[in-house]
Every structure is written in structure tokens, then in C-alpha cells.
SEFIPA-810776 format. One record per atom (N, C-alpha, C, O, CB): residue number from 1; residue in one letter; atom name; y negated, x negated, z. Coordinates in Angstrom, 2 decimals. Glycine has a CB too. Layout:
N
NUM;a;CA;Y;X;Z
...
This chain:
64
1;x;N;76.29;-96.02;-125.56
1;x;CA;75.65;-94.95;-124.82
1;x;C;76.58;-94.34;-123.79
1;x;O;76.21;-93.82;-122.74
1;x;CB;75.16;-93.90;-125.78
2;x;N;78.13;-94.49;-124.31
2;x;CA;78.43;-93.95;-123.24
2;x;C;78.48;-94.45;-122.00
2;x;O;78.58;-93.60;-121.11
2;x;CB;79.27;-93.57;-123.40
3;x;N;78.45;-95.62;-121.67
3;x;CA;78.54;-96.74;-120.47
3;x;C;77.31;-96.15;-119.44
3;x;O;76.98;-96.29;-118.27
3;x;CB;78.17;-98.61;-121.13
4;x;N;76.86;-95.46;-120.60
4;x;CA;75.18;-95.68;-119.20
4;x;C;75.29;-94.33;-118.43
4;x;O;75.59;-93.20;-118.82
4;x;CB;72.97;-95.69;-120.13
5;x;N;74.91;-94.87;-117.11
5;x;CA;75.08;-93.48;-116.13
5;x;C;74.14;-92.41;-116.88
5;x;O;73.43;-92.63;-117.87
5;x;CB;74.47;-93.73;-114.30
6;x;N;74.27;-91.34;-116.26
6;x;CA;73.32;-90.07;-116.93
6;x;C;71.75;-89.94;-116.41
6;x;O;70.92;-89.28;-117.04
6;x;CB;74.06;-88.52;-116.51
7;x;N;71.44;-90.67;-115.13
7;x;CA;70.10;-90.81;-114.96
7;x;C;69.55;-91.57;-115.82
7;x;O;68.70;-91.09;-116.57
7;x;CB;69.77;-91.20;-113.84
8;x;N;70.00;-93.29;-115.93
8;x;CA;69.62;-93.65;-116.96
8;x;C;69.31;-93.28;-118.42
8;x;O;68.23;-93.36;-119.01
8;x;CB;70.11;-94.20;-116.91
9;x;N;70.36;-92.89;-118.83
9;x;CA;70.56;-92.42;-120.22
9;x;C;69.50;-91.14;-120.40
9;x;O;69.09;-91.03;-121.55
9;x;CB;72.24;-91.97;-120.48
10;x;N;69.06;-90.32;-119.58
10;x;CA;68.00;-89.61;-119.30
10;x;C;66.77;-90.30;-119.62
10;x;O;65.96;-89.66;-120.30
10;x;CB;68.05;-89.24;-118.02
11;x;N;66.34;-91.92;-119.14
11;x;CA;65.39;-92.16;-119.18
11;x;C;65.51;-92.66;-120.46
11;x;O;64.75;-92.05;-121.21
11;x;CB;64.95;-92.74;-118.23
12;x;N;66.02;-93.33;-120.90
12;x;CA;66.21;-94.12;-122.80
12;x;C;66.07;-92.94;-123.32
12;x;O;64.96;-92.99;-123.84
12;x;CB;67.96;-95.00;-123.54
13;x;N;66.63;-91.57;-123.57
13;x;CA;66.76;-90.25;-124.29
13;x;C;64.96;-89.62;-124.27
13;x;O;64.47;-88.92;-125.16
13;x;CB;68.09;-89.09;-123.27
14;x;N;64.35;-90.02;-123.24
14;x;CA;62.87;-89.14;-122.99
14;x;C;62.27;-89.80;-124.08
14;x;O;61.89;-89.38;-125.17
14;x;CB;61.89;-89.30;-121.38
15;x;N;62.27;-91.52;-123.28
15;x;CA;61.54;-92.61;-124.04
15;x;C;61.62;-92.32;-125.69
15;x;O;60.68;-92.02;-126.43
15;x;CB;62.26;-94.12;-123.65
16;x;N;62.62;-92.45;-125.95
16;x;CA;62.96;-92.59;-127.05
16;x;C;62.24;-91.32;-128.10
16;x;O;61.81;-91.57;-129.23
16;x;CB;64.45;-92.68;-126.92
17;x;N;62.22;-90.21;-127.58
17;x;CA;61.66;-88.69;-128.28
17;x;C;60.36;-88.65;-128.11
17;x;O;59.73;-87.91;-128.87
17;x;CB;62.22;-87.28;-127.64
18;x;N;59.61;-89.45;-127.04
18;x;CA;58.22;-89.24;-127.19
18;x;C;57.65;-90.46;-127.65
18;x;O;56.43;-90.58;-127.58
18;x;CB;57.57;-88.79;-125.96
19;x;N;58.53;-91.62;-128.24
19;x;CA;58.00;-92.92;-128.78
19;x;C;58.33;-92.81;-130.17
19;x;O;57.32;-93.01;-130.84
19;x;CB;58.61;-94.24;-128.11
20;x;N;59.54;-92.53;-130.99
20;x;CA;60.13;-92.68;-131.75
20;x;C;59.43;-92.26;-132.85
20;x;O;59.20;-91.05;-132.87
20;x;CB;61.12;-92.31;-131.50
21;x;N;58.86;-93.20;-134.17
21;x;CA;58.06;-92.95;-135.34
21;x;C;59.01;-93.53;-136.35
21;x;O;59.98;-94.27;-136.22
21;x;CB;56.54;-93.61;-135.32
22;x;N;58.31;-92.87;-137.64
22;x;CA;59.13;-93.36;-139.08
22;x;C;58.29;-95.02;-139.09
22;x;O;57.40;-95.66;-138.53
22;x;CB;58.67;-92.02;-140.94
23;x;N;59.46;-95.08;-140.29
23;x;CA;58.50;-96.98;-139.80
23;x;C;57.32;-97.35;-140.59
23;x;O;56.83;-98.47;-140.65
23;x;CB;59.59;-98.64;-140.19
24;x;N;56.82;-96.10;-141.31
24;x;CA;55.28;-95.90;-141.75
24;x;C;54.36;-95.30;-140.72
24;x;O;53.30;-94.70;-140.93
24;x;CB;55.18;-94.96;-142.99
25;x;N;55.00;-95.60;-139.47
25;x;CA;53.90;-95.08;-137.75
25;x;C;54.02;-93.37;-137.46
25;x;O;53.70;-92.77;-136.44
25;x;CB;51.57;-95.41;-138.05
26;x;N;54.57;-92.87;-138.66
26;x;CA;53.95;-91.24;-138.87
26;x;C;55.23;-90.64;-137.95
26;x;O;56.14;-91.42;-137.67
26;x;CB;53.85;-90.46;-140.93
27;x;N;55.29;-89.21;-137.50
27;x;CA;55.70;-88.66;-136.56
27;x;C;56.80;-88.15;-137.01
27;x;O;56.65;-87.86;-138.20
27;x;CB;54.92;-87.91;-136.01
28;x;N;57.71;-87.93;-136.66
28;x;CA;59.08;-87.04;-137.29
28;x;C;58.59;-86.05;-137.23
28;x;O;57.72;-85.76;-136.41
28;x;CB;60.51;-86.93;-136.64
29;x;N;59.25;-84.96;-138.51
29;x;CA;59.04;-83.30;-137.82
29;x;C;59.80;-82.98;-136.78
29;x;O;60.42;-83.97;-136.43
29;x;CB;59.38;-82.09;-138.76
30;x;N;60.05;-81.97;-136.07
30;x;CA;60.90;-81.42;-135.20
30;x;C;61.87;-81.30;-135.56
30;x;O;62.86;-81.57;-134.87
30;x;CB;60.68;-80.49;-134.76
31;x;N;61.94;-80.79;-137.00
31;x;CA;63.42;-80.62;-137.31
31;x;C;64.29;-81.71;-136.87
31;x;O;65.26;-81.74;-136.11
31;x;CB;63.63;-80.48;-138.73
32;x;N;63.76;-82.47;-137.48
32;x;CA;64.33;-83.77;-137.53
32;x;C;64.96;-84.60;-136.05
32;x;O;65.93;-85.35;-135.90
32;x;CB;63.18;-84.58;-138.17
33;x;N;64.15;-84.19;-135.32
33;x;CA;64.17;-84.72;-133.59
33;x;C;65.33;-84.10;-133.43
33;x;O;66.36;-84.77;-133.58
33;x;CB;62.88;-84.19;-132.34
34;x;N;65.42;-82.69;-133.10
34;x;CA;66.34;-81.49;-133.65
34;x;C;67.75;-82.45;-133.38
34;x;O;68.47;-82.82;-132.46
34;x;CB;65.98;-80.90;-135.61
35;x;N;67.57;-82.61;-135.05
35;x;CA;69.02;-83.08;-135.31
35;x;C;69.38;-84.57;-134.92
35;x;O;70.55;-84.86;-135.14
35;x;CB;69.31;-82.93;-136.83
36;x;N;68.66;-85.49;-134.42
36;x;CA;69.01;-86.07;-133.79
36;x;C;69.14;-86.61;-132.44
36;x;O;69.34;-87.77;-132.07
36;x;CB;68.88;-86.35;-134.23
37;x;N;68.94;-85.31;-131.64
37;x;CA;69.61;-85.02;-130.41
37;x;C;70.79;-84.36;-130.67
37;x;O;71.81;-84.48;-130.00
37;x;CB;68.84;-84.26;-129.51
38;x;N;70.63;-83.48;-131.86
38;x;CA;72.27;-82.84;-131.76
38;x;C;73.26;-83.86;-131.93
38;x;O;74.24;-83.88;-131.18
38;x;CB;72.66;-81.70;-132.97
39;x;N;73.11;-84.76;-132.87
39;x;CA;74.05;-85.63;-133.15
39;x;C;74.64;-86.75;-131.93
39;x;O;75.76;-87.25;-131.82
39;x;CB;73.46;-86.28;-134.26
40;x;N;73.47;-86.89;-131.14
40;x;CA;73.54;-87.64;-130.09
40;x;C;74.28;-86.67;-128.88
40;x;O;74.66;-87.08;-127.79
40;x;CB;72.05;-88.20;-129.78
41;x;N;74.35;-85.35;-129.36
41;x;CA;75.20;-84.49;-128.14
41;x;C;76.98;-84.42;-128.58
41;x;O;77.94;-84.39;-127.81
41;x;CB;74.45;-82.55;-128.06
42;x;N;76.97;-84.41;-129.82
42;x;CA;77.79;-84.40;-130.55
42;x;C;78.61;-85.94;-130.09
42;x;O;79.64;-85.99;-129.42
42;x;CB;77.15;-84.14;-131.96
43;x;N;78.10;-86.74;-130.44
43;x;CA;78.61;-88.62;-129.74
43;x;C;78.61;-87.99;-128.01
43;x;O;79.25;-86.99;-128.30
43;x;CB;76.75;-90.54;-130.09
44;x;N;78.55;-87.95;-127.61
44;x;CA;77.87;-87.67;-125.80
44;x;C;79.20;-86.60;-125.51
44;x;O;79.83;-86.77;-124.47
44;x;CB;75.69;-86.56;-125.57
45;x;N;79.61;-85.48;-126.47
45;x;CA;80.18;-84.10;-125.70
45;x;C;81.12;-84.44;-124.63
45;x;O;81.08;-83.78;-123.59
45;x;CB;81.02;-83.06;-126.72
46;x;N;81.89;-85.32;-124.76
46;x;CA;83.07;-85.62;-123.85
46;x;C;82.72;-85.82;-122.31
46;x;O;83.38;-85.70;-121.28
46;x;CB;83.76;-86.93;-124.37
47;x;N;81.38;-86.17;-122.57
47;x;CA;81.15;-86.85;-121.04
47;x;C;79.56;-85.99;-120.84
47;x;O;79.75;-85.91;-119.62
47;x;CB;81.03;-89.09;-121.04
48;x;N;78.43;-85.42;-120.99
48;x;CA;77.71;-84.84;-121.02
48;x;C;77.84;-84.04;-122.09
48;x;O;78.51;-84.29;-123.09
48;x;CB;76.89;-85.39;-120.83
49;x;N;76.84;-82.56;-121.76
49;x;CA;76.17;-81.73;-122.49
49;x;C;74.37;-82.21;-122.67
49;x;O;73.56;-81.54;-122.03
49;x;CB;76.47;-80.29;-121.75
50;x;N;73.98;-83.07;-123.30
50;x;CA;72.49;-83.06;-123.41
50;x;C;71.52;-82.31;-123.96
50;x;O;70.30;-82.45;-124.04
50;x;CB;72.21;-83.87;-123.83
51;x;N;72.45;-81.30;-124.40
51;x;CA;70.83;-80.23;-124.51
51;x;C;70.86;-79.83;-123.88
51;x;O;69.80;-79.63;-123.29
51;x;CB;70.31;-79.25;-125.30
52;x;N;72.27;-79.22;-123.26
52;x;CA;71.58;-78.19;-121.90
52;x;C;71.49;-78.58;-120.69
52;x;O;70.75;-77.89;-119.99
52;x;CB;72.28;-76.99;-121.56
53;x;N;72.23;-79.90;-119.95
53;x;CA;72.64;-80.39;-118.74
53;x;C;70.73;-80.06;-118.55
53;x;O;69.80;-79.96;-119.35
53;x;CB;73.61;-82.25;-118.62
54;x;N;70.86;-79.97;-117.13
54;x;CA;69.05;-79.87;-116.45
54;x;C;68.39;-80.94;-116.50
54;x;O;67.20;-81.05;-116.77
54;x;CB;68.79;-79.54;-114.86
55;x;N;69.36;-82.03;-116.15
55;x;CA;68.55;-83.24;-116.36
55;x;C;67.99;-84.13;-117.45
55;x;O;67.28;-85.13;-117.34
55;x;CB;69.06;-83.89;-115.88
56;x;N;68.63;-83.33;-118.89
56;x;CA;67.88;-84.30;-120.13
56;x;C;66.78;-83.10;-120.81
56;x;O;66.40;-83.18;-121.98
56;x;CB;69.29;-85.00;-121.61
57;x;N;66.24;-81.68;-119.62
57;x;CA;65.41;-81.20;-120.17
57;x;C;64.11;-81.49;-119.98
57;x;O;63.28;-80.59;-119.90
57;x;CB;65.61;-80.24;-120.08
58;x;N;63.85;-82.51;-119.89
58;x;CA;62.33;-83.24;-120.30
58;x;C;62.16;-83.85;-121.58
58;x;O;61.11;-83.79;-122.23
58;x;CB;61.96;-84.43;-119.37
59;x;N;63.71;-84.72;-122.11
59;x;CA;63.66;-85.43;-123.41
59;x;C;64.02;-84.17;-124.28
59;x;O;63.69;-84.35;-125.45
59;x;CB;64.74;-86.81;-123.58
60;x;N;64.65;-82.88;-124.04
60;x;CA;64.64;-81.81;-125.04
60;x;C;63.24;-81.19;-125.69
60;x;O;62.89;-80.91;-126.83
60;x;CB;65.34;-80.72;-124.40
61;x;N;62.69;-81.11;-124.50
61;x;CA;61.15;-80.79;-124.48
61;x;C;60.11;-81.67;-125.38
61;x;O;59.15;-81.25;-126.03
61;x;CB;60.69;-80.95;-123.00
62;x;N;60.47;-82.72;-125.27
62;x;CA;59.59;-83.54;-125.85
62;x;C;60.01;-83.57;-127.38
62;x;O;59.47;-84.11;-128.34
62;x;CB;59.59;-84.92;-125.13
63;x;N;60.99;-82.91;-127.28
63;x;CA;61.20;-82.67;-129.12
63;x;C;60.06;-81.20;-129.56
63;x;O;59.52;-81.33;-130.66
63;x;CB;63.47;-82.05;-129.59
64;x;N;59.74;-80.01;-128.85
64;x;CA;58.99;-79.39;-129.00
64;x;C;57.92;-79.56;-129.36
64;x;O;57.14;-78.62;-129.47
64;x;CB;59.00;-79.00;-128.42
């Protein structure tokens, strides 16, 4: 993840939060989305902020 420019990685990060199901089809809770964007900000801090940078607030959103 880190290789990929931040527009990109923007678009895999959206995709990913408004596609992403348990592998019984059913929906994550939020919580759950939650924490795995944090974790993914947490891997990311050095080189982006993704919850707050402006540009990954469409895939934040889509955790709402």
C-alpha cells in the first residue's frame, strides 16, 4: 500500500468500504469499518493521514 500514489490509493480505499462484505455476503457493522481504516491509518501514518487528509473523505464517509 505504500507504493501506491495517494490518488490511487484513494480509489482502492473508497472501493474497498463500499464493496467489502463478511464472506457470508452480510455487511460489516461500522464499528468494524471503523477499525479498519484506523488500522490502515496506523500502516499509512508515515506517509499519509487517511482519515483526515481531504482526499480519502469519500472512503471515510462510506464507512458512515
Amino acid at each position: 500500500m505504500e507504493d501506491i500514489p495517494p490518488e490511487e490509493l484513494y480509489f482502492f480505499r473508497t472501493h474497498f468500504f463500499n464493496k467489502v462484505r463478511k464472506l457470508n455476503r452480510e455487511e460489516f457493522e461500522p464499528g468494524t469499518l471503523t477499525s479498519f481504516q484506523r488500522n490502515f491509518d496506523r500502516y499509512l501514518r508515515r506517509r499519509d493521514n487517511i482519515i483526515q487528509d481531504k482526499i480519502f473523505k469519500s472512503s471515510y464517509e462510506a464507512v458512515r
